[in-house]
C-alpha positions as CSV (number, residue, x, y, z in Angstrom):
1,X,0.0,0.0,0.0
2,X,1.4,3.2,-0.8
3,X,2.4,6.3,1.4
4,X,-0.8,8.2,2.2
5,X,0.0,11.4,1.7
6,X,-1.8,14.7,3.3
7,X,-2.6,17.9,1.2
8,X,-0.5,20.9,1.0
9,X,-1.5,23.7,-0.1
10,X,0.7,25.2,-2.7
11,X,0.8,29.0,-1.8
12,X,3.9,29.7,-0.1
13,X,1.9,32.4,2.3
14,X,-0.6,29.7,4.0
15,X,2.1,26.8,3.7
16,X,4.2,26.1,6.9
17,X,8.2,27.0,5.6
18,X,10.9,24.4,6.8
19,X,12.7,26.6,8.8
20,X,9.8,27.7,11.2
21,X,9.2,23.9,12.2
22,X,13.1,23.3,12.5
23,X,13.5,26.6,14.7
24,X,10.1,26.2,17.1
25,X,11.5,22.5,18.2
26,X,14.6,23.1,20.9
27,X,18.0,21.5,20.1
28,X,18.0,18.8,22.1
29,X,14.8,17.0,21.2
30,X,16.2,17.6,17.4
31,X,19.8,16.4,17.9
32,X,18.9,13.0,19.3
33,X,17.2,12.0,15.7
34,X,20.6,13.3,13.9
35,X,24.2,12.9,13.9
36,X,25.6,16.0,14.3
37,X,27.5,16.9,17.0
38,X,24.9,19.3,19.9
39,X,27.3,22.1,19.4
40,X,26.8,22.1,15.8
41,X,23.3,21.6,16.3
42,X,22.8,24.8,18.3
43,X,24.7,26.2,16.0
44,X,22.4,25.8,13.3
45,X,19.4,26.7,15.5
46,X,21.3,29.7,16.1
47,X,21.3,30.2,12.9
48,X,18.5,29.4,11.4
49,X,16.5,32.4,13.9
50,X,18.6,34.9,12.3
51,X,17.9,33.5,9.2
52,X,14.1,33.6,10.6
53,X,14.4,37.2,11.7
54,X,16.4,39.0,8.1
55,X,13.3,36.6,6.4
56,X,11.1,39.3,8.5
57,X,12.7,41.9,8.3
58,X,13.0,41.6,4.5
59,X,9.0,40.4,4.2
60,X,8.2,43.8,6.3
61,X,10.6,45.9,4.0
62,X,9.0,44.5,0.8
63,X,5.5,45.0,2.0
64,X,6.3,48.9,3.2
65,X,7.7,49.5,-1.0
66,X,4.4,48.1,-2.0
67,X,2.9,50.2,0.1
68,X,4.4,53.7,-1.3
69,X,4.9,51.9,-4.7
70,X,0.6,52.2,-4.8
71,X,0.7,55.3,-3.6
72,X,3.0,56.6,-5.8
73,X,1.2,55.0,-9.3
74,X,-2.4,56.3,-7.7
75,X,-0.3,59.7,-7.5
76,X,0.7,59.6,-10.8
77,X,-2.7,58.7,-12.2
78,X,-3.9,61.6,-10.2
79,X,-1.8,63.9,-12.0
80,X,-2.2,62.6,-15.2
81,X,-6.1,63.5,-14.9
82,X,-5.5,66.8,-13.7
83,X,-3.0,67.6,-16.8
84,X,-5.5,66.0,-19.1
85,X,-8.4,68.4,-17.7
86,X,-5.9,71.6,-17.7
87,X,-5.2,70.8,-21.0
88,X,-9.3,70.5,-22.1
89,X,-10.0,73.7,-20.1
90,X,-7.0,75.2,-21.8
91,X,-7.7,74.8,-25.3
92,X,-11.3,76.0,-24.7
93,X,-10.7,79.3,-23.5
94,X,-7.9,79.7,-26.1
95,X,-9.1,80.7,-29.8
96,X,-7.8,77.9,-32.1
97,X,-5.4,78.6,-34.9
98,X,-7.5,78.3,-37.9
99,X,-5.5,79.8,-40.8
100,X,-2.0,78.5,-39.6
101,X,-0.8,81.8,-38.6
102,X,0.7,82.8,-35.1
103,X,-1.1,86.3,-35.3
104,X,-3.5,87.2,-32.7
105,X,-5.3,90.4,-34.6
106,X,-3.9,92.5,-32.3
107,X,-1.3,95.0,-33.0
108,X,2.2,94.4,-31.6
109,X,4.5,97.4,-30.3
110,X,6.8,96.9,-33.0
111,X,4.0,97.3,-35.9
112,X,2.9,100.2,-36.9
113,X,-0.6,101.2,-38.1
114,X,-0.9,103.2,-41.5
């Protein structure tokens, strides 16, 4: 009869990581099963709760540039609304440039009137 084996889900946020079942059991209930030496052993339980504290550190550092990266792009689309509704209020209250000239049909100081 074959190995029964039990479900797992495969999203690494609700699945249980390796190293937070090696770290939570204490060294010596773990170095009797193994043949490392027990100063190794604490070495490497030592170890592995750094490894588990940079993993949270790094998880909370990610999650905080998320954070201002959303902000930032809801910023930006902010702004890029308000330019294009400047530019639509703009070009109504300006007269368009029908014949391709830049004159206004107002007199400049440097022309003259005859």
């Amino acid at each position: 009869m074959p190995p029964v084996r039990t479900y797992r889900p495969s999203f690494p946020l609700l699945r249980e990581h390796k190293l937070t079942r090696y770290a939570t059991v204490p060294p010596a209930q773990r170095a009797a099963g193994t043949p490392l030496a027990p100063s190794v052993e604490k070495a490497y339980y030592r170890k592995c709760i750094q490894l588990k504290r940079r993993l949270n550190e790094v998880e909370a550092a990610n999650e905080e540039a998320r954070t201002r990266r959303v902000r930032l792009d809801r910023a930006i689309m902010k702004m890029r609304l308000e330019r294009a509704f400047l530019l639509e209020q703009l070009s109504k209250r300006v007269e368009p440039n029908v014949e391709g000239s830049d004159a206004s049909g107002e007199e400049g100081p440097g022309t003259v009137g005859s």
